[in-house]
N, C-alpha and C positions, 0 to 999 in steps of 0.2 A: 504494500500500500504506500510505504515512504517513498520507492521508486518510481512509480507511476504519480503518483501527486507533484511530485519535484518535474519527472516531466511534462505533465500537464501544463506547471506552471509556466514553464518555458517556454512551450511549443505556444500558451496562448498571450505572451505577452506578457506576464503578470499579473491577467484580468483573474484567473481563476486561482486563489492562493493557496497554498501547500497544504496549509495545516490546517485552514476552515476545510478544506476537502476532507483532508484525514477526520478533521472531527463531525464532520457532517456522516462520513460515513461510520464513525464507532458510535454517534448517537444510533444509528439508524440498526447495527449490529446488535446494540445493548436493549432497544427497544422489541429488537426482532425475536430473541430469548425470551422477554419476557414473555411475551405474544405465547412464543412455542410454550412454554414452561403452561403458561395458564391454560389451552389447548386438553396436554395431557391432564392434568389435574382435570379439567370440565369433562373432557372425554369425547371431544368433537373427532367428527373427519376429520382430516387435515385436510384432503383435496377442494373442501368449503370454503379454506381461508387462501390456498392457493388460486384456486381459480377467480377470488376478488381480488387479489393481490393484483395476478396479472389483468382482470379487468381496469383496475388503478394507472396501473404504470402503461397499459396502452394508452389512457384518455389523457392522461399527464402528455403524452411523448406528444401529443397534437397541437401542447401551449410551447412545449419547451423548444428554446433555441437549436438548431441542428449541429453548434458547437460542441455543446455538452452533453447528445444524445446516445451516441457511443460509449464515451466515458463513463456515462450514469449508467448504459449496459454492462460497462465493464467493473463496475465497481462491484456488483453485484458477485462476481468471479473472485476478486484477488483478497475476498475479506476472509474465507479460508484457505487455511495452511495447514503445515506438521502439527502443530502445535496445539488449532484450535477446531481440528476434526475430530481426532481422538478424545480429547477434552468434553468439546461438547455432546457430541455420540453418545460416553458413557453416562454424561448429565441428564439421556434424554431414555435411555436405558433405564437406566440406576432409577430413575423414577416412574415408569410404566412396569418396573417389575415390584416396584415398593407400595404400588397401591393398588387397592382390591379392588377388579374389575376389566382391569389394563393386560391388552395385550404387546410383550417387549414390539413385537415383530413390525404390528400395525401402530399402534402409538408412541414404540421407542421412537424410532426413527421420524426427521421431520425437523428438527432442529436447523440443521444447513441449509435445508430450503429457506425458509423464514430468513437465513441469516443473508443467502444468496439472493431476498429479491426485497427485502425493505430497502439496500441500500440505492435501487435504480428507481426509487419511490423518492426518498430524502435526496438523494442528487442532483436528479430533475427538477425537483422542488429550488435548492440550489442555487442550480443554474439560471433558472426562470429568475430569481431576483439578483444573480449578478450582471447577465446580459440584458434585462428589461426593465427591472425597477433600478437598478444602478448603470444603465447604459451610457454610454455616451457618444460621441460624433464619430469616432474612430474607426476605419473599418477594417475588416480581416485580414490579417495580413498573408502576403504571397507564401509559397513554400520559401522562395529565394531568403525574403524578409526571415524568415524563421530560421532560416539552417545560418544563417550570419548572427544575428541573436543568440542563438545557441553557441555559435564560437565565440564572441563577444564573452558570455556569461561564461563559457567556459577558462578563457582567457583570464576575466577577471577574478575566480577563483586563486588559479594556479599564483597570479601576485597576489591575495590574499594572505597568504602562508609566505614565510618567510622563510621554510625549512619544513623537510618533511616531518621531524620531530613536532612541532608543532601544529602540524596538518595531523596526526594522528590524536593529539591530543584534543585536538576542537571536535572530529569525529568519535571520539570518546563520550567526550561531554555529551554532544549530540545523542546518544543512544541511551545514557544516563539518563537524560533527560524524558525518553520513550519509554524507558521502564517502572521508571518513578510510580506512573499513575497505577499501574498493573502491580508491585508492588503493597501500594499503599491499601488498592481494597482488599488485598490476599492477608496482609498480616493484619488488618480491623476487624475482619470476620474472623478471623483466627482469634484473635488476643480481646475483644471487647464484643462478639457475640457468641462464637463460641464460648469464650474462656478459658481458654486453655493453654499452655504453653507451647509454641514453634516445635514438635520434636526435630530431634537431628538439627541443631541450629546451625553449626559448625559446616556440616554436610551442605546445608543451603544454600547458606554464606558463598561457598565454594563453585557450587554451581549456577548459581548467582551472576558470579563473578567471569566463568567461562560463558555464559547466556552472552553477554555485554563484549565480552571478546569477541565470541563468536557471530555476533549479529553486525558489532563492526565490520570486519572481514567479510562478510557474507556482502554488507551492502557497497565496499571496494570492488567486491569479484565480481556482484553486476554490472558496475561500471566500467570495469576494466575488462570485462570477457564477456557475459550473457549480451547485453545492450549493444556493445559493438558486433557482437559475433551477428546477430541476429539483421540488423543494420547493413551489413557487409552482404551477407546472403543475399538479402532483395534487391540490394544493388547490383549483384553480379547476374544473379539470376534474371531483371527486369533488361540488362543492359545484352543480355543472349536472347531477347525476343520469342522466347518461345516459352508462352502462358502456359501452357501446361506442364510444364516442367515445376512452375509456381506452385500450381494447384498438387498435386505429386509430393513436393517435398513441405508442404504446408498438412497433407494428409500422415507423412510419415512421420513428422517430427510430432505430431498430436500423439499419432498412436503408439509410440516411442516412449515418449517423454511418462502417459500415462500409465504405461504399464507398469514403469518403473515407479509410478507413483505411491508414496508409503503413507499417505494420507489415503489412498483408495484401498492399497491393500487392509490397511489395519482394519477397514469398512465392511470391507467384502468378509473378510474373517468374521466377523463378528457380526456380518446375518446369516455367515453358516453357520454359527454356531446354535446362535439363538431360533434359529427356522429350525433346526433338528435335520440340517442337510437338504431341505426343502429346494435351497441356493446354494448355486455351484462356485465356490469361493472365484476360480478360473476363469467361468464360462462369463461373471459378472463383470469384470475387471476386463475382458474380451469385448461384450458388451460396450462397456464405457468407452472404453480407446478406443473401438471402432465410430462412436457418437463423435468424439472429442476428432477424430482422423474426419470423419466427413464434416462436420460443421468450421472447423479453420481450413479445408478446402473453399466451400463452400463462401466463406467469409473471405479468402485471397479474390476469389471470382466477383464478391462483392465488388472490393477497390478495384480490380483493374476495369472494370464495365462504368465503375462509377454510378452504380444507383444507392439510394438511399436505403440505411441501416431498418428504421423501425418497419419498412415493407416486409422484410425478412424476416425480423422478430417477430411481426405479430403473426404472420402463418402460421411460423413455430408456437406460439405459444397455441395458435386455433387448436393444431395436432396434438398439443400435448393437452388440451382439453377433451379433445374428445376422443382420446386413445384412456385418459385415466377412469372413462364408463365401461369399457371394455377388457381394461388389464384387469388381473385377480386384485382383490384389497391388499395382499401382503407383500407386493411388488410396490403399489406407487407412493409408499413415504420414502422406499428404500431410489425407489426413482427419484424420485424430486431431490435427495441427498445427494442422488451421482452428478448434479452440475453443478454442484461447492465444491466435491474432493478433487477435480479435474482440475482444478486452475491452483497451483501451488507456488513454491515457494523457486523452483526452478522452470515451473513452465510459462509462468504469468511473464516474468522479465523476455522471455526469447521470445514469444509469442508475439507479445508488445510490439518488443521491439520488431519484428519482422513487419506487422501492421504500417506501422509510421515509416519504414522505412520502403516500403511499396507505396504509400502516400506519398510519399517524399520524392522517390524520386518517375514516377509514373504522371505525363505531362497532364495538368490540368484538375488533379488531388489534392484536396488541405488535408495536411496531416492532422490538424484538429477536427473536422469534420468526418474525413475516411480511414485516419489512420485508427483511431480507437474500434474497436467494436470484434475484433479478431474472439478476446476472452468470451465474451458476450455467448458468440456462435460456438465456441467449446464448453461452454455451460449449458448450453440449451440443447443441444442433441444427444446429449448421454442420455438424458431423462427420454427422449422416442424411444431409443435403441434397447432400454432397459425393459421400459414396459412392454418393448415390444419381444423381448426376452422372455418374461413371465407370460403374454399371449403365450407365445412360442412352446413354452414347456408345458401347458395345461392343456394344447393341444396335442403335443406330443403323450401325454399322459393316455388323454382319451383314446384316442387310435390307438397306443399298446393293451388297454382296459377294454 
């Protein structure tokens, strides 16, 4: 989310700012839990809240600027990770098996969804008062304008720092600064509602301590390898003329990236478990990456034709409305979950960056308008592919019965 908010802000000039981004979308994550949390506890569908969801964020997308309609699809993708799949999954678990009535399978799950599509709701929202209740005279700038901007800011970075010693320690701070809030609600529910003592403080402490290192590092090696790698690809790729070859490695790098993904696997595990083998940990995870492999095809073919994003989205979402009357019930929470685990912590950065940089350099694309929305289409078609997986198996059932 730091990575793409920082380039958002660039690529729009500074209209759209870093951290109202970030925080517009962790209000919209924090609201989204609670939503799901109260859900399990009432004991609703989940597919009730999702299908008004996405009736929401279609009628939104028809006020919202086309600057930030991408972006707000894409928001929706990069808000999970390693970290807060497994986390939330087991929060969403842990409490459809701790209350009477609740099935894990159909009410555990459902958490990521909620977390994957309030943020395209709050974004939009957003966007709509930074481009139109705070507009002004100014108009969009060129890609030209943009890729000189970019070097400019990059340029004045690097005089920024006077040494790299010092460039280390302001990104320090920088991530200190990220962890603080995370932090501060973990140990108040610990120490003044729980009551209870931190165990293992020592051990914490320590891992703490590597989080902050590690999260430094992580968001250098975007900068310095993911972001450019991704960037250099569409450029060589768009500069050999041959669009399918786009489409092809936009399908391979989806279906790559997620299988290796250990946000999907941890997922898949644990509705094999909890189905009683119902779900085929493999066949789910095949599932997904085949979604995530067709819809970032699907979404290069976007930018290079140049038509408009929410045309796309909202089909996809028709399909995923009306495939969720026809999949089994124990299939579509765990569906609507597979387009959060898909966009992680190493696919969201390449991905991206692949987007913007076919926006960029393909004649007659704004990177802010075409270049976002890549995430978007690899969130959205896990969820066809899945339920279209549990069809699949219940047909296959009946023909063997």
């Amino acid at each position: 989310m730091i990575a793409i908010a920082e380039k958002a802000q660039v690529i729009s000039g500074g209209k759209i700012d870093a951290f109202w981004l970030r925080f517009t979308v962790a209000l919209s994550v924090g609201f989204a839990i609670l939503l799901g949390v109260l859900r399990i506890i009432l004991g609703h569908p989940i597919h009730y809240y999702i299908i008004v969801g996405y009736i929401i964020v279609v009628l939104i997308t028809f006020f919202t600027p086309p600057e930030i309609v991408g972006l707000a699809y894409d928001s929706g993708g990069v808000t999970t990770s390693t970290v807060t799949v497994p986390l939330v999954t087991a929060l969403g678990i842990g409490l459809a098996s701790s209350i009477r009535g609740r099935n894990p399978v159909i009410d555990g799950f459902g958490l990521i969804a909620f977390a994957s599509l309030t943020p395209m709701i709050f974004v939009q929202i957003y966007g709509i008062m930074v481009y139109t209740l705070l507009a002004d005279t100014s108009t969009t700038q060129t890609a030209i304008e943009i890729a000189n901007q970019t070097k400019e800011v990059i340029e004045k970075e690097v005089e920024t720092y006077s040494n790299w010693f010092m460039e280390i320690i302001y990104g320090l701070l920088g991530v200190i600064k990220d962890i603080l809030p995370i932090l501060f609600v973990v140990f108040f529910f610990q120490l003044v509602i729980i009551k209870k003592p931190v165990p293992h403080l020592h051990k914490i402490a320590l891992g703490i301590l590597f989080v902050i290192i590690g999260l430094y590092s992580f968001l250098v090696g975007l900068e310095m390898g993911l972001f450019p790698l991704g960037e250099s690809m569409a450029l060589q790729l768009t500069q050999m003329g041959n669009m399918w070859l786009i489409y092809i490695f936009g399908f391979l790098i989806g279906f790559a990236t997620t299988m290796a993904e250990p946000a999907l696997i941890a997922v898949a595990l644990k509705a094999k478990e909890i189905s009683a083998g119902k779900i085929n940990d493999f066949i789910l995870r095949v599932f997904v990456a085949l979604g995530v492999g067709i819809g970032i095809a699907l979404g290069c073919y976007r930018i290079v034709i140049g038509d408009s994003i929410h045309y796309y989205i909202i089909v996809g979402y028709i399909i995923v409305i009306i495939m969720t009357y026809f999949a089994p019930r124990y299939i579509i929470p765990i569906a609507y979950d597979s387009g959060g685990v898909t966009t992680s912590t190493v696919t969201v950065p390449l991905v991206a960056a692949l987007g913007l940089g076919l926006a960029s350099n393909i004649e007659g694309r704004n990177p802010l308008i075409d270049g976002f929305g890549l995430i978007a289409f690899a969130s959205l078609f896990p969820m066809i592919t899945v339920m279209g997986y549990g069809m699949l198996s219940e047909f296959i059932k009946k023909e063997e019965s």
